[in-house]
C-alpha distance (Angstrom), angle and dihedral (degrees) to the residues before:
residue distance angle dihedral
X1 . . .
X2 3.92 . .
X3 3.94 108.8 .
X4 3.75 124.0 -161.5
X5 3.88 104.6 -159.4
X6 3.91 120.1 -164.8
X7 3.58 131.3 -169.4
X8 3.83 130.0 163.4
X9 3.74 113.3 164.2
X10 2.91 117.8 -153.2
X11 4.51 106.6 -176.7
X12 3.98 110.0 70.5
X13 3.58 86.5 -122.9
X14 3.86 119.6 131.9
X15 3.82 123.8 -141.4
X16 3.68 120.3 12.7
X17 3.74 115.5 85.3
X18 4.14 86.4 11.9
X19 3.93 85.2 71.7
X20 3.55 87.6 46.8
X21 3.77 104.8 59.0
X22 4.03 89.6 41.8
X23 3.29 98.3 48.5
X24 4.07 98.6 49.7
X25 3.41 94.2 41.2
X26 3.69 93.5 47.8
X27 3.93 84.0 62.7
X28 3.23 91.5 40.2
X29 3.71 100.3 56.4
X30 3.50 88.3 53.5
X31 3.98 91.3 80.1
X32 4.07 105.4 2.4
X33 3.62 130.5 55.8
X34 3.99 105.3 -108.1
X35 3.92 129.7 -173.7
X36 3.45 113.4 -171.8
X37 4.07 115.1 -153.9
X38 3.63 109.3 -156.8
X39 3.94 145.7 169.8
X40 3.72 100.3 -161.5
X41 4.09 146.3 13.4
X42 3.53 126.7 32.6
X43 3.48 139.0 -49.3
X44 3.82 128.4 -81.5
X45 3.89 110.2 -118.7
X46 4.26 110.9 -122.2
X47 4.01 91.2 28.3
X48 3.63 143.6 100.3
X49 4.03 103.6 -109.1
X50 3.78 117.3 -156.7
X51 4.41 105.9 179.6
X52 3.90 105.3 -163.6
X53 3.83 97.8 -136.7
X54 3.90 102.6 -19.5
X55 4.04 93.3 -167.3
X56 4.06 89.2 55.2
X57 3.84 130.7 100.4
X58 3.16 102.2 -144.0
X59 4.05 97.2 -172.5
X60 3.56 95.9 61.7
X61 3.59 83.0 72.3
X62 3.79 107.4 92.0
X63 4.06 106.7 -165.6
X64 3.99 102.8 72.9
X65 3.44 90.3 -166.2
X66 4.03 89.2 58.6
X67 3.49 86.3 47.7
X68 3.70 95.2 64.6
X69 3.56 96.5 38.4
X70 3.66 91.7 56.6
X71 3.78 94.9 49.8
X72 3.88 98.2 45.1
X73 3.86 90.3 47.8
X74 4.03 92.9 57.4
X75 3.95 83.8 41.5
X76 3.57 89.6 51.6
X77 4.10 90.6 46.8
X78 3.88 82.8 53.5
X79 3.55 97.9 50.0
X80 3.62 92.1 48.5
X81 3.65 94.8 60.8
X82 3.80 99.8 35.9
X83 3.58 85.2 58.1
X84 4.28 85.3 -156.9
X85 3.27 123.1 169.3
X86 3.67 119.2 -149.8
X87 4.12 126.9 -174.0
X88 4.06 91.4 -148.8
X89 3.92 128.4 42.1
X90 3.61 109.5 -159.1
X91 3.62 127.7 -167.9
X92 3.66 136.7 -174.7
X93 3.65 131.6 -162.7
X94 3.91 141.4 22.1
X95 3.71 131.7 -23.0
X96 3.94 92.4 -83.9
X97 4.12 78.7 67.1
X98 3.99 98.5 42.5
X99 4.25 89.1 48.9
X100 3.79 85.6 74.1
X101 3.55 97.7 50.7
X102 3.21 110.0 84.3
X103 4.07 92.3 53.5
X104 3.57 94.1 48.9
X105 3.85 91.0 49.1
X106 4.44 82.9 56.0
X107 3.96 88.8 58.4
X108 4.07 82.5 45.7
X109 3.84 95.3 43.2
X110 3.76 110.5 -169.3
X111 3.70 99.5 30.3
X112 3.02 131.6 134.4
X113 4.02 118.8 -122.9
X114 3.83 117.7 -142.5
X115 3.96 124.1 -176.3
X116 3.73 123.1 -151.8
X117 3.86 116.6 -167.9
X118 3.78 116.9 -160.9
X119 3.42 100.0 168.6
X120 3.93 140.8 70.5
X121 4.14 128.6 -100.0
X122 3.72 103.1 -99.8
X123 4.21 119.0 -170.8
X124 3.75 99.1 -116.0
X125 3.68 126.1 116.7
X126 4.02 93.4 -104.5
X127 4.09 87.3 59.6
X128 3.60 100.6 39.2
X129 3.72 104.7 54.3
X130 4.14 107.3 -8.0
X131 4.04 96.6 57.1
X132 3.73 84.8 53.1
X133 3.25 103.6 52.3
X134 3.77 93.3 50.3
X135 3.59 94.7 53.2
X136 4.21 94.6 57.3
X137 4.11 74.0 88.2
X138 3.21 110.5 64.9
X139 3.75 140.1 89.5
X140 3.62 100.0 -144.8
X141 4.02 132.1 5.5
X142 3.82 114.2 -149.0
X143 3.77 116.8 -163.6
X144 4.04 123.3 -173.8
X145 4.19 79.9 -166.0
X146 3.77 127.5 79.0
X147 3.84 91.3 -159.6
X148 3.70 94.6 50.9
X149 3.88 93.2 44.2
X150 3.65 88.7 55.3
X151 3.43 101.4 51.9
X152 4.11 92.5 35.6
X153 3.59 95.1 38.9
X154 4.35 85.4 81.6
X155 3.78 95.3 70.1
X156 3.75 99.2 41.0
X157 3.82 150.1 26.9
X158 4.24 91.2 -95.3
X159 3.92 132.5 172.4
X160 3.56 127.9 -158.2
X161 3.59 112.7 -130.6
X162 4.02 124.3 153.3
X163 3.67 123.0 -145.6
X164 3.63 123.8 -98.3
X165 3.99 136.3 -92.8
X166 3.95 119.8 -126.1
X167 3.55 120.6 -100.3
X168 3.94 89.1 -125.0
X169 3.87 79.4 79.1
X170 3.67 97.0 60.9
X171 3.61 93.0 54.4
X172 3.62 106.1 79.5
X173 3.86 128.8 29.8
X174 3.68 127.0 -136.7
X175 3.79 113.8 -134.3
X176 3.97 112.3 -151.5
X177 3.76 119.1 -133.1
X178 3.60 133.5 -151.9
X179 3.52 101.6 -136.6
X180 3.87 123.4 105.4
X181 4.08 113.1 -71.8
X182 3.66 113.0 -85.1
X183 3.36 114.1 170.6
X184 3.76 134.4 26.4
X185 3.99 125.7 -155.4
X186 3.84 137.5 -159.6
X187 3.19 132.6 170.7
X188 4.04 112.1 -167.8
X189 3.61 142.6 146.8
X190 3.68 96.2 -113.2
X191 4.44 110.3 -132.4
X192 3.67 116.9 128.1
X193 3.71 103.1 -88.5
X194 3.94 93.5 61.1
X195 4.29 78.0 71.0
X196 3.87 90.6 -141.5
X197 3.66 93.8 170.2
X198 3.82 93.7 77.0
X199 3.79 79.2 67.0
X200 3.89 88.7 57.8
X201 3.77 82.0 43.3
X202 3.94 92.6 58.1
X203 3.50 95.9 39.0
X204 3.55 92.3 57.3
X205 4.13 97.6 42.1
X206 3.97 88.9 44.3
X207 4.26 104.5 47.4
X208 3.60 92.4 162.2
X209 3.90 97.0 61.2
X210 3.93 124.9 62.4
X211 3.74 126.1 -123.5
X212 3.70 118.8 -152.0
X213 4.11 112.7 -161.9
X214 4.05 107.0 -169.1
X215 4.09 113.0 -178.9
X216 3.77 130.6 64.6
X217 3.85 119.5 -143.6
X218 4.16 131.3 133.6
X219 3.54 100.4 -56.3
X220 3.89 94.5 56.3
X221 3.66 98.8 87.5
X222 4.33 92.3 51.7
X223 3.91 88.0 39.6
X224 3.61 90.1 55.8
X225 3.72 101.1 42.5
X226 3.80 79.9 52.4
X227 3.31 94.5 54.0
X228 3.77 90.4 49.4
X229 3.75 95.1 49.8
X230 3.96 91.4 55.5
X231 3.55 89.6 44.2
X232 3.94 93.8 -130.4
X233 3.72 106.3 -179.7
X234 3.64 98.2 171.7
X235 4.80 89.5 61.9
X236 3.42 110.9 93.5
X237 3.37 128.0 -156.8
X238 3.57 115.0 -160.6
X239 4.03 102.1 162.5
X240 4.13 123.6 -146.5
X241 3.77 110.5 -19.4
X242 4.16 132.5 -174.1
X243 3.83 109.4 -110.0
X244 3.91 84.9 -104.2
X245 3.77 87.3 58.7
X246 4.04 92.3 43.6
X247 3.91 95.3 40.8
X248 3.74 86.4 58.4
X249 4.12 94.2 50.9
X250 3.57 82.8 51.1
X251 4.02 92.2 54.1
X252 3.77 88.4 54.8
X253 3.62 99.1 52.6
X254 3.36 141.8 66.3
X255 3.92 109.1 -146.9
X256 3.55 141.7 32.7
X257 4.02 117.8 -139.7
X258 3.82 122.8 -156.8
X259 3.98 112.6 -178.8
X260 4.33 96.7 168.0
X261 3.95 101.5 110.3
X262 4.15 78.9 -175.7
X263 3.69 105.4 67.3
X264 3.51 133.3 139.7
X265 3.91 103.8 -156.5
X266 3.80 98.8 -49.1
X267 3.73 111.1 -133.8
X268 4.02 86.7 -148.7
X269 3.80 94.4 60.0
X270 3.92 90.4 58.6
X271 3.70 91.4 38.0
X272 3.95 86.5 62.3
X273 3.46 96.0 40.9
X274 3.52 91.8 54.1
X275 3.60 93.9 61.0
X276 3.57 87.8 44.8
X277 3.71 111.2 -101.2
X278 3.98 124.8 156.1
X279 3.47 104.3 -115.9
X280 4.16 128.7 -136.3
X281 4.09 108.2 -173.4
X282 3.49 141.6 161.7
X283 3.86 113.4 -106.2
X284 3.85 109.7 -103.7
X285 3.80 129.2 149.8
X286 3.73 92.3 -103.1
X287 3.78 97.8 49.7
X288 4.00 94.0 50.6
X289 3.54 85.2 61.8
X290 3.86 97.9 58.9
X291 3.72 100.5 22.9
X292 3.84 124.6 51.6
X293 3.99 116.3 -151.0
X294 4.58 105.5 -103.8
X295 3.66 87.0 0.7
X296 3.34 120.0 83.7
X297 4.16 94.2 -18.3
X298 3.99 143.9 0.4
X299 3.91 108.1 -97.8
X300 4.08 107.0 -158.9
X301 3.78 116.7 -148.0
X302 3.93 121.5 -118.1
X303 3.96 94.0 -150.6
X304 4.42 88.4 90.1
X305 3.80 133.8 90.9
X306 3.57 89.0 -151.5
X307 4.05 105.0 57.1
X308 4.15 86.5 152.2
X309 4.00 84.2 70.9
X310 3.77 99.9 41.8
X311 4.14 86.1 54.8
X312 3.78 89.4 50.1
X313 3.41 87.1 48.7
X314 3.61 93.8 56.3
X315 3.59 95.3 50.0
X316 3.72 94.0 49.8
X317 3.67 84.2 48.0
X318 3.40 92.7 55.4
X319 3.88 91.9 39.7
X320 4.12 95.8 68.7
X321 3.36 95.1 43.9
X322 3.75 112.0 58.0
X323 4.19 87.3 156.4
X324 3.89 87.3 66.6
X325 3.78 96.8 44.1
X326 4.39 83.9 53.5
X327 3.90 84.0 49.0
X328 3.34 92.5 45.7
X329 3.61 94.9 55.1
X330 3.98 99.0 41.3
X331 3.91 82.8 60.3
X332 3.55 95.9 50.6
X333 3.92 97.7 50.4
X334 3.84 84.5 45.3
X335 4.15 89.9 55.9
X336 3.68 94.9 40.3
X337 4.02 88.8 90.1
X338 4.12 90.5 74.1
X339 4.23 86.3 59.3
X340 3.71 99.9 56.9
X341 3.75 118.1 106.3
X342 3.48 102.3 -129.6
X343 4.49 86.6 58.0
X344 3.87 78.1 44.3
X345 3.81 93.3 44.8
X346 3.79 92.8 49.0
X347 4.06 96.4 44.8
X348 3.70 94.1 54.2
X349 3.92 86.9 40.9
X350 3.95 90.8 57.2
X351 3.78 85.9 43.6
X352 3.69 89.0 59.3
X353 3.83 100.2 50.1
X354 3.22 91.6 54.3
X355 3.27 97.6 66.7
X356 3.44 91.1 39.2
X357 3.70 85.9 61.0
């Protein structure tokens, strides 16, 4: 199988869908021919790597639209005079990504043209009626969230797979004490919607216990003047760590908080279930697919004014029964196969020869 892998990101935001496209086509390369197209980051070992303009910011450009159109015009240039044929068309991103597909896929005729969504529905005009017109194209629709492959999922054949979680997480395991919570984790980038200040909240209700904050993003400077102002001793700031680094908060602590009611499938959930951690998350379509409610995590309703109390509640909860939280964490260790990147690898693989076939 001959893969064609694109990627142009768009957000300055490191990691993410990055780790994605390495990591599958680093599996992938292993028994297909892949060439990854790319605007930005490094090459993927065992592929073909085409960089669009290598010596080329491409954020200081401010239209995203003229962005893309300048990056799938030189790809198109390249494709022309390659005159490669691939079997699969892959394409990462938004709908300014999937608009170009179905011209590339007439330089590459016979392909087949494969969407992958990273990203969540939003209510502007581009989402509600450009994304779906692009994706009457394709072959196959990928989504790593639930929410956007049930609302995409009507105007094309669609799958829901997440992303995967890092090997460095399968490395160590976390054993679960019975002791009192100490010390709570996070690990978020930190905008407004993630609704980090119910940490500062919790921090400041709960002195005894220590909250660890891991991430950096625009809200860290406000959230730590904040946190300065209230005098909270026990919040932690500990900025953007390697998975080494963040594997080893997660050693030293004994639950993971997630406070975003708008998630996709958040990649740090299933990191810190992986290594083992009882989890206490706001309820979003995404997370009710991974974690189930007193099984193998707390899931906190978005239907109350006061979500501060329903988190405290959840810790408490979690608190007095020290049995559950050792449950908790045998079932997440025993789920953590489904997040690797080689089962992730191999799905999206089967995926594609199907439509192949």
């Amino acid at each position: 199988m001959r893969i064609l892998r694109i990627y142009f990101r768009l957000p300055p935001i490191p990691g993410g869908m990055e780790i994605h496209i390495a990591e599958i086509s680093l599996r992938q390369a292993e028994r297909h021919e892949v060439t990854v197209a790319f605007s930005s980051g490094n090459p993927v070992d065992g592929t073909t790597s085409w960089r669009i303009l290598p010596n080329v910011n491409w954020f200081k450009l401010r239209i995203p639209p003229l962005k893309a159109a300048i990056f799938y015009t030189l790809l198109f240039i390249r494709l022309y005079r390659c005159q490669s044929k691939f079997d699969v068309i892959h394409l990462h991103g938004d709908w300014s990504s999937f608009v170009f597909g179905p011209l590339i896929r007439k330089i590459s005729p016979g392909s087949r043209l494969i969407f992958s969504f990273h990203g969540t529905i939003l209510s502007n005009f581009w989402h509600r009626f450009i994304l779906p017109s692009t994706l009457k194209t394709c072959d196959l629709l990928i989504c790593t969230g639930f929410d956007a492959f049930r609302r995409l999922s009507a105007h094309c054949h669609a799958i829901y797979q997440p992303s995967g979680v890092r090997k460095t997480f399968y490395q160590n395991i976390i054993q679960t004490k019975e002791g009192p919570l100490k010390r709570c984790v996070t690990t978020s980038i930190f905008r407004k919607e993630k609704q980090i200040d119910i940490l500062l909240s919790l921090a400041a209700a709960i002195p005894e216990m220590e909250f660890v904050l891991i991430g950096d993003g625009p809200e860290k400077n406000r959230l730590a003047s904040m946190a300065t102002e209230r005098n909270l001793q026990n919040l932690l700031f500990k900025g953007f760590l390697q998975p080494a680094d963040i594997l080893h908060q997660y050693e030293i602590s004994d639950v993971f908080l997630h406070t975003s009611f708008f998630e996709g499938t958040p990649t740090a959930v299933m990191e810190a279930m992986v290594a083992g951690l009882p989890i206490i998350a706001a309820h979003s379509p995404g997370l009710e697919q991974i974690c189930q409610h007193g099984i193998n995590g707390l899931l906190v309703p978005n239907n109350s004014e006061s979500q501060q109390e329903k988190f405290m509640d959840a810790i408490t909860y979690l608190n007095l029964h020290p049995q559950l939280r050792i449950k908790m964490s045998k079932q997440n260790r025993l789920d953590s196969q489904k997040f690797s990147w080689q089962w992730v690898s191999e799905r999206i693989e089967m995926e594609m020869q199907k439509v192949i076939n």
